[in-house]
C-alpha positions as CSV (number, residue, x, y, z in Angstrom):
1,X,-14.6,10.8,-32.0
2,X,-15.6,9.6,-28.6
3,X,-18.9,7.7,-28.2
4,X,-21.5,8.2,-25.5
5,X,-22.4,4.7,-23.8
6,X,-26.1,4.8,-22.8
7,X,-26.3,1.5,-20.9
8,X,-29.6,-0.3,-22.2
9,X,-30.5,-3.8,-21.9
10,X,-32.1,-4.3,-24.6
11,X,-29.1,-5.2,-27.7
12,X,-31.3,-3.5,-30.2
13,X,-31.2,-0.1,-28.2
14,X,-27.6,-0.6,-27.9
15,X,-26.9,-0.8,-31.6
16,X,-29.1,1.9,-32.5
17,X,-28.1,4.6,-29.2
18,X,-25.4,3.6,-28.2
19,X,-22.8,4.0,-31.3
20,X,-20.9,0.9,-29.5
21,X,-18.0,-1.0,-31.0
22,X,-18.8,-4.5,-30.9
23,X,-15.4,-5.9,-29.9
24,X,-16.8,-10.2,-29.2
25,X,-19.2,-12.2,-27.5
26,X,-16.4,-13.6,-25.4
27,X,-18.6,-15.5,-22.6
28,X,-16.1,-16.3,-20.4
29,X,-15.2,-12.8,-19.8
30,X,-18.8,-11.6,-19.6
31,X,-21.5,-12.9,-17.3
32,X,-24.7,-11.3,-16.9
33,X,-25.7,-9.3,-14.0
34,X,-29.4,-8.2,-12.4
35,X,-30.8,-7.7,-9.1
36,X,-31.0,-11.1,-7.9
37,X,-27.6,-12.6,-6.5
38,X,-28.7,-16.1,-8.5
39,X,-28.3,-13.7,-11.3
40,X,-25.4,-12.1,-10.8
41,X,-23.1,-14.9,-9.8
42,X,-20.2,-15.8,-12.8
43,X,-20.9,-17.4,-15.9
44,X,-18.5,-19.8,-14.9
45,X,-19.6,-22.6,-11.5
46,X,-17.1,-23.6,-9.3
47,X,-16.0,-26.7,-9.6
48,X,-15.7,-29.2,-7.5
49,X,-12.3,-28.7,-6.1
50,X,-12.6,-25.0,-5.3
51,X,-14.0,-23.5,-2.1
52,X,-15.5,-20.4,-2.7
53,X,-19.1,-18.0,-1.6
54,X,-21.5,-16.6,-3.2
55,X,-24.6,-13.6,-1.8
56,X,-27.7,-15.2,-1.3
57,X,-29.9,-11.9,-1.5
58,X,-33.7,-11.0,-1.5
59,X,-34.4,-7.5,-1.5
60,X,-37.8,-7.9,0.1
61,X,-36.2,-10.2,3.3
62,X,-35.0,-8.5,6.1
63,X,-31.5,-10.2,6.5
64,X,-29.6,-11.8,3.9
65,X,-27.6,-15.2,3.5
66,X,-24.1,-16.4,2.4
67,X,-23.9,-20.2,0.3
68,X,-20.3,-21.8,0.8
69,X,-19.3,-24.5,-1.6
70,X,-17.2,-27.1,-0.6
71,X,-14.8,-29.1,-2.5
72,X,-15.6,-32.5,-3.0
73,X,-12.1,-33.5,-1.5
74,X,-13.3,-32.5,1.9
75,X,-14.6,-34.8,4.6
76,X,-18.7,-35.1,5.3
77,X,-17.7,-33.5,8.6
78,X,-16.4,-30.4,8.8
79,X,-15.8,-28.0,11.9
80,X,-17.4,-24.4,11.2
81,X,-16.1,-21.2,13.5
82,X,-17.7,-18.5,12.9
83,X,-16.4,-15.1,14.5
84,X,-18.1,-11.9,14.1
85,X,-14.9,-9.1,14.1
86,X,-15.7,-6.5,15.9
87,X,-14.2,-5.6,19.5
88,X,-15.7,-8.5,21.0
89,X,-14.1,-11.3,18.5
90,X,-17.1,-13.4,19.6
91,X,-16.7,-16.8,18.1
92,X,-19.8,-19.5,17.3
93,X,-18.7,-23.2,16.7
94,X,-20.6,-25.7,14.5
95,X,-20.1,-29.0,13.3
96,X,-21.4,-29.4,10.0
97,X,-22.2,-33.5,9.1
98,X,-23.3,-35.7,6.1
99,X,-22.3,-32.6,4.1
100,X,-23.4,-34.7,0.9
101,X,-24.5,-31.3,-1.1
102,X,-21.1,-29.5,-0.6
103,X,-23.6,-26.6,0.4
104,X,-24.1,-24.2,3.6
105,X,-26.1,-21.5,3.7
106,X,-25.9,-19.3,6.1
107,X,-27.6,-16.1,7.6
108,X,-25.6,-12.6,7.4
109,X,-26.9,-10.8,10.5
110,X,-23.7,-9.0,11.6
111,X,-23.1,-5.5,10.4
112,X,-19.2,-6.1,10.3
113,X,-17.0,-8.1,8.8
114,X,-17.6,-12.1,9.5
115,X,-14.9,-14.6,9.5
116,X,-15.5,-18.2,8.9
117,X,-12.6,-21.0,9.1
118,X,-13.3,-24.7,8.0
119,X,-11.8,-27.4,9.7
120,X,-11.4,-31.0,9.7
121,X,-10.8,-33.2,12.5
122,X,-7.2,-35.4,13.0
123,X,-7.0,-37.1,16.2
124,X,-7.5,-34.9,18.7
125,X,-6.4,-31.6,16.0
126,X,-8.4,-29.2,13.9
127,X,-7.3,-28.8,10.6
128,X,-8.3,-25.4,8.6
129,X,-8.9,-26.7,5.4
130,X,-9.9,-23.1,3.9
131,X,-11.8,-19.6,5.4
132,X,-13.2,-16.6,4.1
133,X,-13.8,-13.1,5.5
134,X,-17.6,-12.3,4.5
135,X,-19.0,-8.6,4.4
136,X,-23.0,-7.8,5.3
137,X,-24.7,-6.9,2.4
138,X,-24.2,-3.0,1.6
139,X,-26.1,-0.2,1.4
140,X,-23.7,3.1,0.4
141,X,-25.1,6.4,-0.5
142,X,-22.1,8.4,-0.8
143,X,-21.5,12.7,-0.2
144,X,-18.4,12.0,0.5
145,X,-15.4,10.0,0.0
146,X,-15.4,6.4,1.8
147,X,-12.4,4.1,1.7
148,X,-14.1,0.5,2.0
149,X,-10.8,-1.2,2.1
150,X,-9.6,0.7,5.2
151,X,-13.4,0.6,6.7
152,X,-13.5,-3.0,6.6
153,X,-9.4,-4.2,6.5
154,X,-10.2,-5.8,3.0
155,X,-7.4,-8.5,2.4
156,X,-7.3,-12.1,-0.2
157,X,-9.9,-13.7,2.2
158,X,-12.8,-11.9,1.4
159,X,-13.1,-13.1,-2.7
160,X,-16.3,-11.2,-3.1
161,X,-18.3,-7.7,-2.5
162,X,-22.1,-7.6,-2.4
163,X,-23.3,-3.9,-2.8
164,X,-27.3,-3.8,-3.2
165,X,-27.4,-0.1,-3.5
166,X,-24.8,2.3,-4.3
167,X,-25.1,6.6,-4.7
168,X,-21.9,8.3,-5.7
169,X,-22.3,12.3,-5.2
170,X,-20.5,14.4,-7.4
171,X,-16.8,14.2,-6.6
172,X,-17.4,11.3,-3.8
173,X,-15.2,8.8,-4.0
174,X,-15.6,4.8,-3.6
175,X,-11.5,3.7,-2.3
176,X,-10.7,0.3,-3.0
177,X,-7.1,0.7,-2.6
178,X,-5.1,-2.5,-3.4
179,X,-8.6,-4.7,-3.2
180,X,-8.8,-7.7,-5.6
181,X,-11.9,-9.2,-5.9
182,X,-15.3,-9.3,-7.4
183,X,-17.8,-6.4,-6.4
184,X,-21.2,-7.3,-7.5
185,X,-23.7,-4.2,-7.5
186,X,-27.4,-4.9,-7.9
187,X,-28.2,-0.8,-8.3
188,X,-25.7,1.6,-9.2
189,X,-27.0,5.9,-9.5
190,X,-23.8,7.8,-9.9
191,X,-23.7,12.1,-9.9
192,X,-20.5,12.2,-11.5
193,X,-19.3,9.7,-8.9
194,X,-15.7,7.7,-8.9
195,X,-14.8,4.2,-7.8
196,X,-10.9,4.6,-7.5
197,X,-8.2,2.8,-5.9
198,X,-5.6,5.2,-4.2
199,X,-6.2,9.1,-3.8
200,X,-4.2,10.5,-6.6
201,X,-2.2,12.1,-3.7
202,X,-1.8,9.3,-1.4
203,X,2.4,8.2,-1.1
204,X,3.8,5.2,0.4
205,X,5.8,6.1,3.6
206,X,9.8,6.9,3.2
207,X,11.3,3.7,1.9
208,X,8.8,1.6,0.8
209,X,7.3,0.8,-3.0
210,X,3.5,2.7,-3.5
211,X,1.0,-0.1,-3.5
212,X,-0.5,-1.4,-7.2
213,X,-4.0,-1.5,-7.5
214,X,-6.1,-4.8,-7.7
215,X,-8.0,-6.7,-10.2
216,X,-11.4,-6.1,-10.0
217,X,-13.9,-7.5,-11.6
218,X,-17.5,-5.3,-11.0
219,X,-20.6,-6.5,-12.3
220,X,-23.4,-4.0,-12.1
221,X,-26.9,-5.2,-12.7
222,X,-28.6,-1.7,-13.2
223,X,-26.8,1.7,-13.6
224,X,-27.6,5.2,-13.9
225,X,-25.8,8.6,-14.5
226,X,-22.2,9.0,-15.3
227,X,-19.7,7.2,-13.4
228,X,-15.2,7.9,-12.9
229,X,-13.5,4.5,-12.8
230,X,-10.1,5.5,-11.7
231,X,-7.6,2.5,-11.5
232,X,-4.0,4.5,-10.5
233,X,-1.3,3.1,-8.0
234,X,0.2,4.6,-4.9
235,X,3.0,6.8,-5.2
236,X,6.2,5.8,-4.5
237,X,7.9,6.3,-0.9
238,X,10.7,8.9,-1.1
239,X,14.2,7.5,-0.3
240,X,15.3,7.5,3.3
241,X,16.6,11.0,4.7
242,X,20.8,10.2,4.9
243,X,22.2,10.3,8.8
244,X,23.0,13.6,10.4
245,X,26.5,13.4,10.6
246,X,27.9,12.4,14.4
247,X,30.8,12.1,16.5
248,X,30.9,8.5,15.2
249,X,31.9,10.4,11.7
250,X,34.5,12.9,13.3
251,X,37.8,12.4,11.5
252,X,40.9,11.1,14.1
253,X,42.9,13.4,16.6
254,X,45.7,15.2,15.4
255,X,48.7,14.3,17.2
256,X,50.0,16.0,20.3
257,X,52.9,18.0,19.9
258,X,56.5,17.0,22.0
259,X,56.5,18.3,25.1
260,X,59.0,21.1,25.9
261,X,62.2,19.7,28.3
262,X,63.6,22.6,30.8
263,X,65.6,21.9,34.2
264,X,65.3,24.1,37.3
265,X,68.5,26.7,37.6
266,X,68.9,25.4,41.7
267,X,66.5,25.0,44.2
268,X,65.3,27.9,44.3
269,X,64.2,27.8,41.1
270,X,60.9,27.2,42.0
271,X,60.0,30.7,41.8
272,X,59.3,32.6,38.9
273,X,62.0,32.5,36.5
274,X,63.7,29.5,37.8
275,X,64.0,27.2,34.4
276,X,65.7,27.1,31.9
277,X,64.9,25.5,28.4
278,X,66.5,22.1,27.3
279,X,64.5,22.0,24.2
280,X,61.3,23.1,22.7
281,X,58.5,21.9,22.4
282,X,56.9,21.1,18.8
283,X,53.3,22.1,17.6
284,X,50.2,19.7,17.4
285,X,49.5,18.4,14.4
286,X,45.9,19.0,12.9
287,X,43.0,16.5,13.2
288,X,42.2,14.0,10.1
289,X,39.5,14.6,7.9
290,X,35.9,13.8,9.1
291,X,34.6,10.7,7.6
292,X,32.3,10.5,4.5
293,X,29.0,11.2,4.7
294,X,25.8,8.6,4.3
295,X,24.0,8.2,0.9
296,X,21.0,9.4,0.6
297,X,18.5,6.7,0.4
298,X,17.0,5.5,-3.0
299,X,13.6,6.5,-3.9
300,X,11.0,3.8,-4.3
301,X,9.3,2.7,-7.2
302,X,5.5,3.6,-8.2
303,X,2.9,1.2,-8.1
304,X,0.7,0.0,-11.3
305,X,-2.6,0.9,-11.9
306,X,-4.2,-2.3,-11.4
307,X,-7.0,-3.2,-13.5
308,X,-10.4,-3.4,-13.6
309,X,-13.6,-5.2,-15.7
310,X,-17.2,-3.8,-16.0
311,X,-19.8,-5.7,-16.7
312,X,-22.7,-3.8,-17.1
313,X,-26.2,-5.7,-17.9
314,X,-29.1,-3.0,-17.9
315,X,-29.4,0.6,-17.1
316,X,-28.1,4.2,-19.0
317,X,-24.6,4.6,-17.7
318,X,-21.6,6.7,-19.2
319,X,-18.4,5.4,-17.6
320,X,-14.7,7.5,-17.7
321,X,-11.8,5.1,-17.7
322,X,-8.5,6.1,-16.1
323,X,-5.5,4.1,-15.9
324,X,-2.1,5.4,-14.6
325,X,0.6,4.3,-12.8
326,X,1.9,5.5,-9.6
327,X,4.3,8.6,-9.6
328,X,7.8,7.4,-8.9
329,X,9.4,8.2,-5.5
330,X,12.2,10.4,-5.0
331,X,15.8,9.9,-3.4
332,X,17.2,11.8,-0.8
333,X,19.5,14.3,-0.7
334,X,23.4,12.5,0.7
335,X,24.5,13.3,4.2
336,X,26.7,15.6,5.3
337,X,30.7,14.7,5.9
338,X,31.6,14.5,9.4
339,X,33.5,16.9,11.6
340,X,37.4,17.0,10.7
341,X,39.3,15.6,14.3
342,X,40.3,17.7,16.8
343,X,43.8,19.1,16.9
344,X,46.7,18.1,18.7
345,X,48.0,19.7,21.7
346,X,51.2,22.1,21.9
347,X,54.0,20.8,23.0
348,X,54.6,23.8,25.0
349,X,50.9,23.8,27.1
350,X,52.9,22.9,30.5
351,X,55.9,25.1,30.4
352,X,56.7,26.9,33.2
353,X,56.8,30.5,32.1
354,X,56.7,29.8,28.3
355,X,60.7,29.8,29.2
356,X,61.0,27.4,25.3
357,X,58.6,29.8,23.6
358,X,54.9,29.1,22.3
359,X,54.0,26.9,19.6
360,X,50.5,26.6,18.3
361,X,48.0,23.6,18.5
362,X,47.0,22.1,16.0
363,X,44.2,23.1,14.0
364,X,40.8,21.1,13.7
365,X,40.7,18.5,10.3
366,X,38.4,19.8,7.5
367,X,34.7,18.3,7.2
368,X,34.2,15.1,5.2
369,X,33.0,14.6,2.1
370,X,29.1,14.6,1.6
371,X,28.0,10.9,0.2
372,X,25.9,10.4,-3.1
373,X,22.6,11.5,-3.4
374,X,20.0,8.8,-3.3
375,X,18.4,7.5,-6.9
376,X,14.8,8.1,-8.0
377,X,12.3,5.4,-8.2
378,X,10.4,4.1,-11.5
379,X,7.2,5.0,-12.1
380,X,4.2,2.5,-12.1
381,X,3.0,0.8,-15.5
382,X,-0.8,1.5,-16.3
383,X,-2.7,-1.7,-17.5
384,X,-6.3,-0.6,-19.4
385,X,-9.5,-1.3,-17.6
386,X,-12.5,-3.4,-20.0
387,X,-16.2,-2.8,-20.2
388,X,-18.7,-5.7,-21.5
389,X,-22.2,-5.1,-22.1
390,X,-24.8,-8.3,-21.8
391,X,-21.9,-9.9,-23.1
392,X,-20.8,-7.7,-25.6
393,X,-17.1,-6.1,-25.6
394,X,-17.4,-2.0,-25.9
395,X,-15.7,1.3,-25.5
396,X,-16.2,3.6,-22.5
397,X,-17.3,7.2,-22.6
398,X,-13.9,8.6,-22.1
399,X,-10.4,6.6,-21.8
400,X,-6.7,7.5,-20.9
């Protein structure tokens, strides 16, 4: 029997609403979430030998901030370029000293993407000790489908997500393709909504493995409605199309026949009728058989499913888990043989007259044998996506 999730806050509500299944208060894998960022950074501080950001956000401030830590291993000075990435790739320098707080705040006015790179001087060098591709804070109401990892090139340097406000229409879709990551979500409504890695038709190109989806971990501070978490991987890429066969595949020449030998009667033999056969020519022999066709390439391999963990601290959410591995591609169907070789010539092409007869060329070789047809690819594995609730391990609405 499946159990309806009504996200509450409040663990009493939960216990009595919610028909839950209490799995653990495992606090590592659980941090709270709410609107403020203080609130909804991990349970777990860096430490002192990781570099790493965190959202500094105020709903009631017109811009918002970004706090890097720095690693206690780096110098007081470091070198801080900062370039917006738009068209214009406009970079800022600053030199950041006495960093004795391992702290910089810094203001998010930028509506795209912001890279920063930390450096260190040696000699006359900069050395990147570490960067970080930042996102403004987001604001997404959703009719239809966006694909945020395309939108804003998502890649390993940008560690963390800050949505404030997220609407999912029914059917809209939330793409994260292959993103790993935290997303942190301070308001969630969702119509029936899906946050999903790869469109469930999307294929790799011919030849190359369908992408796995990421790890994700998404903490939500408040949540409404009902929501699709859909974790699948790309499809496989189909296996190459084999070579159309060519003249490089053509099977060899048959051999030319003997030439006819004939002698002129007298010297006036130059007229019609004036030879005489010595000996006849001999018939061309036929041409080889064409060369073996290509194989057809092997179809590529599905990716997995990726994973993903909710953490979920107030609200009345159902959530639909989905996990499933990407469809394996297919191979190719094997190439054609190539086209048998050309006959050899009669012997008897350049007789005067036909006086030693007619014998036939030879006949063109047969075609060549088609190759193997390519192999099919392996589907993807699914892995099983998690949901914690103010700590608490449960089960979502609906899972496969």
């Amino acid at each position: 029997m499946k159990h309806k999730i009504y996200l509450l806050g409040v663990l009493i509500a939960l216990s009595s609403c919610m028909k839950l299944k209490k799995k653990s208060a495992d606090a590592d894998a659980s941090p709270s979430a709410s609107v403020e960022a203080s609130e909804l950074q991990s349970s777990k501080n860096l430490t002192v030998n990781e570099f790493g950001y965190e959202y500094v956000f105020d709903k009631y401030r017109s811009f918002q901030e970004v706090k890097f830590n720095f690693p206690s291993s780096w110098p007081d000075e470091i070198i801080m370029i900062e370039t917006e990435l738009d068209e214009q790739k406009i970079e800022k320098k600053s030199v950041l000293r006495d960093n004795e707080t391992r702290v910089k705040i810094v203001p998010l006015m930028s509506k795209y993407k912001v890279s920063y790179k930390f450096y260190k001087s040696v000699a006359e060098n900069l050395e990147l000790l570490d960067e970080a591709e930042v996102l403004p804070v987001l604001d997404l109401e959703l009719a239809t489908d966006l694909n945020i990892a395309q939108q804003f090139n998502l890649n390993a340097k940008t560690k963390t997500i800050f949505i404030a406000n997220l609407r999912i229409d029914e059917n809209a879709h939330l793409f994260l393709e292959n993103y790993s990551g935290r997303i942190q979500i301070a308001n969630l409504e969702s119509k029936f909504g899906f946050i999903q890695t790869f469109d469930s038709n999307q294929r790799a190109p011919l030849g190359l493995d369908g992408r796995s989806g990421g790890s994700v971990t998404i903490e939500i501070a408040n949540a409404q409605g009902e929501l699709n978490l859909v974790m699948i991987g790309e499809k496989g890429g189909d296996g190459d199309n084999a070579a159309e066969p060519s003249e490089s595949k053509r099977g060899m020449k048959g051999i030319d026949g003997e030439k006819s030998k004939y002698n002129l009667k007298d010297i006036s033999s130059f007229l019609p009728g004036g030879f005489v056969c010595v000996k006849a020519g001999t018939k061309g022999l036929n041409g080889g058989k064409g060369i073996r066709g290509d194989d057809g390439g092997d179809g590529k391999n599905g990716g997995h499913s990726g994973k993903a963990i909710v953490k979920l601290a107030a609200g009345a959410l159902l959530i639909n888990s989905q996990n499933k591995g990407g469809v394996k591609g297919l191979g190719s169907l094997a190439g054609l043989g190539g086209p048998g070789g050309i006959g050899g010539k009669t012997g008897t092409e350049s007789d005067p007259d036909q006086v030693c007869g007619s014998v036939p060329a030879g006949s063109e070789g047969p075609q060549g044998d088609s190759g193997k047809d390519g192999h099919d690819g392996e589907d993807g594995v699914a892995s099983k996506n998690q949901l914690f609730i103010n700590g608490l391990k449960a089960d979502f609405e609906s899972e496969n």
